[in-house]
VEXLO-112243 format. One record per residue (C-alpha): residue in three letters; x, y, z. Coordinates in nm, 2 decimals. Example, Ala and Ser with C-alpha at 12.3 -4.5 7.8 and 13.67 -1.06 7.14 Angstrom:
 residuo      x      y      z
     Ala   1.23  -0.45   0.78
     Ser   1.37  -0.11   0.71
REM end
This chain:
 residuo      x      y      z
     Unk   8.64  -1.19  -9.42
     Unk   8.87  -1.13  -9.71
     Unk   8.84  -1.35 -10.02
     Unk   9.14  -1.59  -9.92
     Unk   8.97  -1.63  -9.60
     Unk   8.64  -1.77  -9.75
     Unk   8.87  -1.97  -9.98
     Unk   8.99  -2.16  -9.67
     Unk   8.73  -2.18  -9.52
     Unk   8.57  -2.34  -9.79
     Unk   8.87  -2.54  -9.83
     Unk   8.84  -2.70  -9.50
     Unk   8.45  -2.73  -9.52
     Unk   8.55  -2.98  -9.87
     Unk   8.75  -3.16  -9.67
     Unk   8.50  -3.24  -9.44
     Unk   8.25  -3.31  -9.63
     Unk   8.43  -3.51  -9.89
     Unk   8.39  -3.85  -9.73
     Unk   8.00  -3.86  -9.85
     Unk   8.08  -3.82 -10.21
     Unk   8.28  -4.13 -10.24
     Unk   7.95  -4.27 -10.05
     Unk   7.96  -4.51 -10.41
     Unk   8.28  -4.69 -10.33
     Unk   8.41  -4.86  -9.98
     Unk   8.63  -4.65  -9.80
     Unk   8.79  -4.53  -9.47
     Unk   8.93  -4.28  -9.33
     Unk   8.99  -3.99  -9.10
     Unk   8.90  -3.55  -9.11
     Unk   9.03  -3.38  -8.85
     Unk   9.00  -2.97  -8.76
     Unk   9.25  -2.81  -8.54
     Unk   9.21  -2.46  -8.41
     Unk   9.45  -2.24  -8.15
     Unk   9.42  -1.92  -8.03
     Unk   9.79  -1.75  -7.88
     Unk  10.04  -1.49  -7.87
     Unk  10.40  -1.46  -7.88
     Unk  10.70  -1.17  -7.94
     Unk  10.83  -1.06  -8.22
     Unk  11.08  -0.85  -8.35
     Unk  10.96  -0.53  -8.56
     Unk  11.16  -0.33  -8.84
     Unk  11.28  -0.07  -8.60
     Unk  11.46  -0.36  -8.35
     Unk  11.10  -0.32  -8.13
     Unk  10.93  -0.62  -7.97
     Unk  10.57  -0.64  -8.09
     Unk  10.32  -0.91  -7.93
     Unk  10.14  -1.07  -8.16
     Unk   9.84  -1.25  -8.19
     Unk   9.80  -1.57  -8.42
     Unk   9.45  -1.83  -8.48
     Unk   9.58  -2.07  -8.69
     Unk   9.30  -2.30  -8.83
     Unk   9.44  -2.68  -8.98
     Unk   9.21  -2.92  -9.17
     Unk   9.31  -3.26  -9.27
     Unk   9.20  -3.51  -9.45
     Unk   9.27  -3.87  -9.50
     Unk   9.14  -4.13  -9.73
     Unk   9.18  -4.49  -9.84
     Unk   8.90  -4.58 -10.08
     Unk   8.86  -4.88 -10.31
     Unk   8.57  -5.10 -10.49
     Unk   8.61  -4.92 -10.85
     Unk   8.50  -5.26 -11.03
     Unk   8.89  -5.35 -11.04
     Unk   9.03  -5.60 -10.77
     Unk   9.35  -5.49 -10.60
     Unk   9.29  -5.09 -10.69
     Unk   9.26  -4.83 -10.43
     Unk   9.30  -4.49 -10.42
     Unk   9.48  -4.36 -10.12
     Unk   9.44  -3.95 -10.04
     Unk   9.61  -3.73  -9.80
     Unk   9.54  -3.30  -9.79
     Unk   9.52  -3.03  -9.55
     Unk   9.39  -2.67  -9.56
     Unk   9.55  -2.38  -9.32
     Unk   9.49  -2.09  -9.26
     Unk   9.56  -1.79  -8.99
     Unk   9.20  -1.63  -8.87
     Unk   9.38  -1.31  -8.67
     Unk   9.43  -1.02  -8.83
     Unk   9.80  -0.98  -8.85
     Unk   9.81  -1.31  -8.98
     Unk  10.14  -1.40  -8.84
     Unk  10.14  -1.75  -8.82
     Unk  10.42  -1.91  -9.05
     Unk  10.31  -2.18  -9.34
     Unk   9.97  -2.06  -9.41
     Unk  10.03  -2.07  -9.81
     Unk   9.96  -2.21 -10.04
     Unk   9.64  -2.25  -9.79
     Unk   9.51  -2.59  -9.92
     Unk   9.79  -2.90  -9.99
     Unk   9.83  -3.22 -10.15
     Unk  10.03  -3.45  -9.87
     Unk  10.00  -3.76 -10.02
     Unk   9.78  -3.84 -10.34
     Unk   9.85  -4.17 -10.55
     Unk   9.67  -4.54 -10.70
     Unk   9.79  -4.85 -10.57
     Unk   9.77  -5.19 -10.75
     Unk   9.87  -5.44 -10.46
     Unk   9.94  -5.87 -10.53
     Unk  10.14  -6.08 -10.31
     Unk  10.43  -6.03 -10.52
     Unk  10.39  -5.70 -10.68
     Unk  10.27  -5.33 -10.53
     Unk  10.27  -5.03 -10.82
     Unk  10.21  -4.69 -10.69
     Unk  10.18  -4.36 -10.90
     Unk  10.08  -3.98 -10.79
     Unk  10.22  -3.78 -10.51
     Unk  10.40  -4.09 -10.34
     Unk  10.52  -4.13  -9.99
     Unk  10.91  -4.28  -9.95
     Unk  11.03  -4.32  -9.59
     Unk  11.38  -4.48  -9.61
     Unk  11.72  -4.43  -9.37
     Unk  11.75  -4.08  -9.53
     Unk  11.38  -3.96  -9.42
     Unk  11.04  -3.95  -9.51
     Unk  10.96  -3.78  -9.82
     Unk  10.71  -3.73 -10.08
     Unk  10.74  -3.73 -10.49
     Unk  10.57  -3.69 -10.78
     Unk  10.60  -4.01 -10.95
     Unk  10.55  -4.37 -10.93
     Unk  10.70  -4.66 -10.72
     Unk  10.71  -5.08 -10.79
     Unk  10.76  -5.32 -10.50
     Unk  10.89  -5.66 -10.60
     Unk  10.83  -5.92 -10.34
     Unk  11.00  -6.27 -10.55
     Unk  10.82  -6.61 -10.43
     Unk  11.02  -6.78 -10.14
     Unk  11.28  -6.48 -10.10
     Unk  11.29  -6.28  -9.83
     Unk  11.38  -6.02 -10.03
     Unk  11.19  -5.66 -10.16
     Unk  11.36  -5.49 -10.43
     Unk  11.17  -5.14 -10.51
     Unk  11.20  -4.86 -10.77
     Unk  11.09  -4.54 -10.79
     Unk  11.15  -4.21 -10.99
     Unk  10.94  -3.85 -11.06
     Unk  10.98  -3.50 -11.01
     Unk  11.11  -3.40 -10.68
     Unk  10.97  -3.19 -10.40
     Unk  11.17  -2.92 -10.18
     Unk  11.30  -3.10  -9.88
     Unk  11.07  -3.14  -9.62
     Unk  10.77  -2.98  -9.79
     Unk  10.51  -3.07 -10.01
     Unk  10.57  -2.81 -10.25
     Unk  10.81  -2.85 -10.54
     Unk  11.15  -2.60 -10.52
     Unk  11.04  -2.40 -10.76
     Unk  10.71  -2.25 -10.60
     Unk  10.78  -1.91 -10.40
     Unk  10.62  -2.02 -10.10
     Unk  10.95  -2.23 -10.03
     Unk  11.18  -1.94 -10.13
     Unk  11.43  -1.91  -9.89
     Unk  11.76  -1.85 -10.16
     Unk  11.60  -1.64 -10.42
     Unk  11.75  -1.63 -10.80
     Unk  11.96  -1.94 -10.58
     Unk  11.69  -2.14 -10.62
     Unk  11.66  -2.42 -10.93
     Unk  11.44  -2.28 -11.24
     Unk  11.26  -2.63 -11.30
     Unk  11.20  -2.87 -11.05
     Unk  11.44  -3.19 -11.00
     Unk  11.42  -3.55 -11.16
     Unk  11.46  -3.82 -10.89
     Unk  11.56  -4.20 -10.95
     Unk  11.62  -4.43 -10.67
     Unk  11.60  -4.78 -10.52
     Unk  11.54  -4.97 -10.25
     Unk  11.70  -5.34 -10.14
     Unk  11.49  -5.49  -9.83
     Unk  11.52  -5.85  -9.62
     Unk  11.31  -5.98  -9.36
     Unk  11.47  -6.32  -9.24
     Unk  11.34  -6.43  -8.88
     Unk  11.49  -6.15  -8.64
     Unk  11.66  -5.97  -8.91
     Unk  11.56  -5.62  -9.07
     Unk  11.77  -5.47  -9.30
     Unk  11.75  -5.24  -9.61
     Unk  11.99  -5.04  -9.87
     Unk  11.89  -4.72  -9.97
     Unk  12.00  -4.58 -10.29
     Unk  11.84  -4.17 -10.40
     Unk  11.96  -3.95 -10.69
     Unk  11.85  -3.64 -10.79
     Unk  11.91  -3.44 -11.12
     Unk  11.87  -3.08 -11.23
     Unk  11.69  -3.14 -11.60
     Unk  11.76  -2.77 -11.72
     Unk  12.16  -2.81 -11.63
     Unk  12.19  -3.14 -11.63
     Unk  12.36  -3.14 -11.33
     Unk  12.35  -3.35 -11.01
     Unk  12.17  -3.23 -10.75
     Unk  12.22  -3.45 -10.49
     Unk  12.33  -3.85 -10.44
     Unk  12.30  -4.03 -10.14
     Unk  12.32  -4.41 -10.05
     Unk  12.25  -4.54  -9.67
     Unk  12.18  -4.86  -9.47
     Unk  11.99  -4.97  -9.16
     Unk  11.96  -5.28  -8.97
     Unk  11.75  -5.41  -8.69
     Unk  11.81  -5.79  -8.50
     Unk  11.60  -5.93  -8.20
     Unk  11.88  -6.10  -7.98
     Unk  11.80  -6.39  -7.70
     Unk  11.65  -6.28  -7.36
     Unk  11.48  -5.95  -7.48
     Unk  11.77  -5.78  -7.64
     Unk  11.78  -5.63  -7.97
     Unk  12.03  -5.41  -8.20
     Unk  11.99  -5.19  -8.45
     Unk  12.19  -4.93  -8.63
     Unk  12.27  -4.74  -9.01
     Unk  12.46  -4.48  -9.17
     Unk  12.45  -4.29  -9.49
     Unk  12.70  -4.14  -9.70
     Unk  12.63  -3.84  -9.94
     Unk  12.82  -3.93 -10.26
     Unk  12.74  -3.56 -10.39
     Unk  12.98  -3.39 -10.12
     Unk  13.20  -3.71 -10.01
     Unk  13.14  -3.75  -9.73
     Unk  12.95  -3.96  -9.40
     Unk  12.65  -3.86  -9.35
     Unk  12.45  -3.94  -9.02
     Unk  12.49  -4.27  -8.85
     Unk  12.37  -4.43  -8.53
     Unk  12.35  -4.73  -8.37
     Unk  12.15  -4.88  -8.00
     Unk  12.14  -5.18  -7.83
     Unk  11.79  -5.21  -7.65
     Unk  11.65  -5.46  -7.36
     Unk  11.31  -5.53  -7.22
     Unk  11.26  -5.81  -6.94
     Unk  11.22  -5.85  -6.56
     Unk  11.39  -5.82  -6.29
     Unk  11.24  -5.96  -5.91
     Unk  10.92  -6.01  -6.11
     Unk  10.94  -5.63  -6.22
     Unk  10.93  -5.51  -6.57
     Unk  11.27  -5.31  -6.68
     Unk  11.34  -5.16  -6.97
     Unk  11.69  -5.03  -7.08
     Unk  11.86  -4.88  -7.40
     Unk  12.20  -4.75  -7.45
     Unk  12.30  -4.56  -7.79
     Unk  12.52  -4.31  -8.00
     Unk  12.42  -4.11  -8.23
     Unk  12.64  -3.87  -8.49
     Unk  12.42  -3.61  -8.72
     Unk  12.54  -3.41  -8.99
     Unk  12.28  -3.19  -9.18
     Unk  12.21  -3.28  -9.55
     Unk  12.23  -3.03  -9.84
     Unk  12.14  -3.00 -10.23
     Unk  12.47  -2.95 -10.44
     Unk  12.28  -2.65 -10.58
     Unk  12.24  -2.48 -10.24
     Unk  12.49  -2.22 -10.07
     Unk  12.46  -2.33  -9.68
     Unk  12.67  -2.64  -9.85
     Unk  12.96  -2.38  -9.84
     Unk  12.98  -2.29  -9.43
     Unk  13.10  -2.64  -9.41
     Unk  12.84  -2.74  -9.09
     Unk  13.00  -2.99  -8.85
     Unk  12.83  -3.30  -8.72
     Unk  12.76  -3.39  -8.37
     Unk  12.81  -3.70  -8.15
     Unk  12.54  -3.81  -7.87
     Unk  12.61  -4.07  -7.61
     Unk  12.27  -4.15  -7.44
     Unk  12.15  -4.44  -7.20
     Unk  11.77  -4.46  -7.09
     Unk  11.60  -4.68  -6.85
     Unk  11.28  -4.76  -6.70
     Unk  11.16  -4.97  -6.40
     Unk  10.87  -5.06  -6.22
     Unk  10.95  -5.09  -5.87
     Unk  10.54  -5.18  -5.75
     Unk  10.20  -5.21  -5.93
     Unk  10.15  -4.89  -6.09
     Unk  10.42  -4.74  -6.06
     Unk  10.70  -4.66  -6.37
     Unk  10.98  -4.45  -6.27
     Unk  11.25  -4.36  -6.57
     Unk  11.56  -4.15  -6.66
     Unk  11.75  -4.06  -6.95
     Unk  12.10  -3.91  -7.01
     Unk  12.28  -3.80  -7.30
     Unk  12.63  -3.67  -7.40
     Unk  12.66  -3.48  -7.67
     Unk  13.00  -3.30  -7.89
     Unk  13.03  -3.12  -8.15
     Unk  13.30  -3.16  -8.45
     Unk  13.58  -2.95  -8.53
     Unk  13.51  -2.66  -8.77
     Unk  13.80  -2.63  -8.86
     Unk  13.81  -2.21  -8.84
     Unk  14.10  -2.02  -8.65
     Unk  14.00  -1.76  -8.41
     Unk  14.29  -1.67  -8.12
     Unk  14.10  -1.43  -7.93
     Unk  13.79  -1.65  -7.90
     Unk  13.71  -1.97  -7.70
     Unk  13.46  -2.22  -7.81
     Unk  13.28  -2.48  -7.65
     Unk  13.24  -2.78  -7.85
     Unk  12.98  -3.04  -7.58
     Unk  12.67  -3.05  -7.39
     Unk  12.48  -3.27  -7.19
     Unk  12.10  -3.34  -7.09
     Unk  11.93  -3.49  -6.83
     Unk  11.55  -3.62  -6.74
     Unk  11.40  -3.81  -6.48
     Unk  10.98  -3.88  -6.43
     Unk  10.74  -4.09  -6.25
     Unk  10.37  -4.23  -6.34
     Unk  10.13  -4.38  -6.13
     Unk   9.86  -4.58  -6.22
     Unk   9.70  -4.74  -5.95
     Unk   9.39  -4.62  -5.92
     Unk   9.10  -4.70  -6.13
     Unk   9.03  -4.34  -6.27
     Unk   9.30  -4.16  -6.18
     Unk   9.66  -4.14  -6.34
     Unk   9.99  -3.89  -6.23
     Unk  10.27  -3.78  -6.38
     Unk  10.58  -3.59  -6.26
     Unk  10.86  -3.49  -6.53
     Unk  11.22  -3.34  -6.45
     Unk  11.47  -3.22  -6.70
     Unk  11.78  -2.97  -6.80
     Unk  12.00  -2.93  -7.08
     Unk  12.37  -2.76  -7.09
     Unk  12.49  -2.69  -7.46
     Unk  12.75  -2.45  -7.60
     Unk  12.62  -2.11  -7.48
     Unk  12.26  -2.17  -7.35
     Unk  12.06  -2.40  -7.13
     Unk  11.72  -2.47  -7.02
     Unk  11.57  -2.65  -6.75
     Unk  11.22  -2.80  -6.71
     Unk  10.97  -2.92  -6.48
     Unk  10.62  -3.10  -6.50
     Unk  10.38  -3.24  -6.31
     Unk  10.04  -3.36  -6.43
     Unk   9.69  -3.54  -6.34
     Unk   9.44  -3.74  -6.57
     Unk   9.10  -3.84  -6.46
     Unk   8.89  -4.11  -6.65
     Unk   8.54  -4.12  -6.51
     Unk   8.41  -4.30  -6.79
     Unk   8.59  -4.51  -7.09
     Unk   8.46  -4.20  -7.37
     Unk   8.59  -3.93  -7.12
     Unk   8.94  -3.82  -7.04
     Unk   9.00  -3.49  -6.83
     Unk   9.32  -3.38  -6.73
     Unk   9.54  -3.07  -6.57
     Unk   9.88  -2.98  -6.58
     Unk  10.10  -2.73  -6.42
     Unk  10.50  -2.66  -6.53
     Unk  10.80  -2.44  -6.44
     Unk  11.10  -2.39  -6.65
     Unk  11.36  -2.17  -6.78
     Unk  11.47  -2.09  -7.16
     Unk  11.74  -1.89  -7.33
     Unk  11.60  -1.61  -7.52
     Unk  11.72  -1.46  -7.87
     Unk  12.06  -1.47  -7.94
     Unk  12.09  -1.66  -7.61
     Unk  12.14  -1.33  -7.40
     Unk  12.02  -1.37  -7.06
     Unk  11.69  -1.60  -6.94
     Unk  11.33  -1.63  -6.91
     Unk  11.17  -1.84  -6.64
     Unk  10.81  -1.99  -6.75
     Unk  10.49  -2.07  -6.51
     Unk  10.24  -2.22  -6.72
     Unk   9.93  -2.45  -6.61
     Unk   9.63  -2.59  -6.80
     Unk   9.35  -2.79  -6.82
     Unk   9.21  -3.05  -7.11
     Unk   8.95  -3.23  -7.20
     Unk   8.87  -3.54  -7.46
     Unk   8.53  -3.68  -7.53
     Unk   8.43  -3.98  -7.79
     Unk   8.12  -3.89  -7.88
     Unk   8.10  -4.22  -8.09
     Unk   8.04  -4.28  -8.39
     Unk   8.37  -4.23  -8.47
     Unk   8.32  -3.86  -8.37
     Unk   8.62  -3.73  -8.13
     Unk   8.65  -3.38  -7.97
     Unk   8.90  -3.20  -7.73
     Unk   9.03  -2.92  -7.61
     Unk   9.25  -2.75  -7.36
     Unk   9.32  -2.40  -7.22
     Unk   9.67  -2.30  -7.09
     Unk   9.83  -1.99  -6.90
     Unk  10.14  -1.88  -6.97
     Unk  10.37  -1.62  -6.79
     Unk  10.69  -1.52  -6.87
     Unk  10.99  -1.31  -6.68
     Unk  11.29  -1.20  -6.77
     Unk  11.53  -1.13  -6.62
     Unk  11.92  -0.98  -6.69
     Unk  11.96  -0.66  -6.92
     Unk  11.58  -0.60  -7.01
     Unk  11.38  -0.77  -6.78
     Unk  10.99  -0.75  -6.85
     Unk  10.71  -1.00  -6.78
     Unk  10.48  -1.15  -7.08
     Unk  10.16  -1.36  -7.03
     Unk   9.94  -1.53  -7.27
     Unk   9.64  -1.73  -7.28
     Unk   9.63  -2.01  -7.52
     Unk   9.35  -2.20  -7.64
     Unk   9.29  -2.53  -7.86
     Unk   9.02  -2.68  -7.99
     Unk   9.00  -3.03  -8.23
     Unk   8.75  -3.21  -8.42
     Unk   8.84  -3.56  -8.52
     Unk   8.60  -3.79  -8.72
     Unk   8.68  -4.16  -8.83
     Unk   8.48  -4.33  -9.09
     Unk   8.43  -4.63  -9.29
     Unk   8.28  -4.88  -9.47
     Unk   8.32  -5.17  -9.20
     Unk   8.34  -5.39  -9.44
     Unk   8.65  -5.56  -9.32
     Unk   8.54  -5.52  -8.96
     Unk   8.23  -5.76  -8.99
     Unk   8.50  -6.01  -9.07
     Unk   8.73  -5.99  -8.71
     Unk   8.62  -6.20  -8.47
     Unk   8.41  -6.08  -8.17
     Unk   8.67  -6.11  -7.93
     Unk   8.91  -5.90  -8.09
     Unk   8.65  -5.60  -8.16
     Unk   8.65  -5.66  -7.82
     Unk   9.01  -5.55  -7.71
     Unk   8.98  -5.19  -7.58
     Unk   9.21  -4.90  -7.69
     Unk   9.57  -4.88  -7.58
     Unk   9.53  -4.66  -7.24
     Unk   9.68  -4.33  -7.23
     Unk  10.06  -4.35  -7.13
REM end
């Protein structure tokens, strides 16, 4: 095993074992292991298709602790260690193999929440992380939350900062120092009503240039008789112009004494950039989706549901006579559950999407069997078809498996599964490719329990929330 190896390893090992040397202060939390064995296709420097073999190994850790002699402090920690065991060490995002997630103090009142370290934001324009602080304002008898925050910047949807060369995908395109971000955040709760305003800058500091400037707003109501609305959009000031937006009208109820749920929504996306970055330049169109969903329960037990979805693409604007474009798509599912037996649970699952150029198709069926409230054993067993690289010709897909989950208590979880997979393809090269794939988890919740002792008995009584 090659240094980096044992460094991993003893990566993930300290994340395990962390959780007894904060044994001083109260605390709780959750270590988890993942491990997978598989293989896959790839191509090789002389246009070749190599099969490779990957073993990624993922440790996480996370951890709320508190009691440090200072009321209203705790210290809230989120890390993960990765790494590839095979030998061609193929699998993508193995470095840096240890990372900070989330890391930062939080001094909490009624009115006031501070945070500083490596904070989380998750706002209308996505769920990031920054180095910096944050201040929650909660004024007495509003129902209003006005938030700050500011701090060095991270690359977009990483937890590494632009700069490191583990994120490198523009080269000498990349920024030389890492970008200052300012923001703030308007909230309201009143009754039904959700809504928020979303403000983010960022700020080269060696140019003193803008880097990117965005401002979006979301809304949620709950309407009479189980219907409720939500929606938002942002605008990126940086380029000028709308950003994503969406809006979806939702209902729950029943119908002849039978639940039904329905939704109906549209959806427009357009990708974001940085100012700094090239892709900014190809001009990338947005998208519009139509989609409706619906589910019903006909008898006990039973849940049949469907979903559809309409999708377009925007004009690019590009002139090209000898070539024809098609600009829309659609999708399709359909599934049934059953439930009514006291150990046993089925699933069936029916799909296929049509987009510009390629389609796939999908089909599912599955079985769970719970002997015993700690033990969860299931089997699965799917067909489908794919487009394959540079969506010339098709594969069609056979795969079945088998999984298992046992509480071990304690807090102690472990599960596993084992899957075949075969592959044919058919049109101008048509070869066959089969895989076994194997995955194995550790999970292990702890805790003081000092809040706990302080629930009543009937609600430590509740069970879990049955598998779906």
């Amino acid at each position: 095993m090659t240094g980096r190896r044992w460094g991993a390893a003893a990566a993930a090992a300290a994340l395990t074992l962390t959780p007894a040397a904060l044994h001083g202060q109260a605390l709780r939390g959750d270590a988890d292991v993942r491990f997978q064995s598989l293989e896959f296709e790839r191509y090789g420097e002389d246009a070749s298709v190599d099969l490779v073999r990957a073993a990624p190994v993922v440790a996480t850790l996370d951890i709320t602790a508190w009691g440090f002699g200072i009321e209203n402090l705790s210290l809230h920690l989120r890390t993960s260690a990765t790494d590839d065991l095979a030998d061609e060490n193929a699998w993508p995002v193995t470095q840096p193999p240890l990372r900070l997630v989330e890391g930062y103090a939080e001094y909490s009142l009624p009115q006031l929440t501070v945070r500083a370290g490596r904070t989380p934001l998750h706002t209308r324009l996505g769920y990031e992380t920054f180095d910096g602080g944050r201040v929650d304002v909660r004024p007495h008898g509003t129902p209003l939350t006005v938030s700050a925050f500011g701090g060095w910047s991270l690359a977009r949807g990483s937890t590494l900062p632009v700069t490191s060369p583990d994120v490198n995908p523009l080269g000498e395109f990349r920024p030389d120092q890492r970008g200052w971000l300012v923001g703030g955040i308007l909230g309201i709760v009143q009754g039904p009503v959700r809504g928020s305003v979303v403000y983010r800058r960022e700020v080269d500091p060696e140019a003193s240039k803008l880097t990117s400037k965005f401002v979006g707003a979301s809304a949620s109501v709950r309407l009479p008789e189980g219907f409720s609305l939500s929606g938002g959009a942002d605008y990126d000031i940086g380029f000028e112009e709308w950003g994503s937006a969406d809006a979806q009208l939702l209902w729950a109820g029943r119908v002849a004494e039978r639940s039904v749920s329905a939704a109906a929504g549209v959806r427009r996306y357009r990708p974001r950039f940085d100012l700094w970055s090239i892709w900014g330049a190809f001009s990338p169109v947005p998208y519009t989706e139509a989609t409706g969903r619906a589910s019903v329960s006909p008898i006990n037990g039973l849940r049949l549901r469907g979903s559809a979805a309409r999708f377009t693409y925007g004009d690019p604007e590009t002139s090209s006579p000898l070539v024809s474009f098609e600009e829309d798509g659609w999708r399709w599912t359909a599934g049934a559950g059953w439930a009514g037996f006291s150990d046993w649970a089925f699933d069936v699952d029916f799909g296929a999407e049509f987009g510009p150029g390629a389609s796939s198709t999908h089909a599912r069926a599955s079985a769970a069997w719970r002997p015993v409230e700690d033990v969860r054993a299931g089997a699965w067993a799917a067909r489908g078809t794919r487009p394959l690289e540079y969506r010339i010709d098709d594969a069609i897909v056979r795969s079945l498996g088998v999984d298992l989950e046992v509480d071990l208590g304690r807090g102690l979880r472990v599960d596993g599964a084992v899957g075949y997979y075969d592959e044919e393809r058919t049109g101008g090269v048509e070869r066959s490719f089969d895989h076994w794939h194997l995955s194995v988890g550790l999970r292990y919740g702890f805790g003081t329990g000092a809040d706990r002792a302080q629930l009543h008995p009937a609600i430590l009584a509740i069970p879990e929330r049955p598998d779906p």
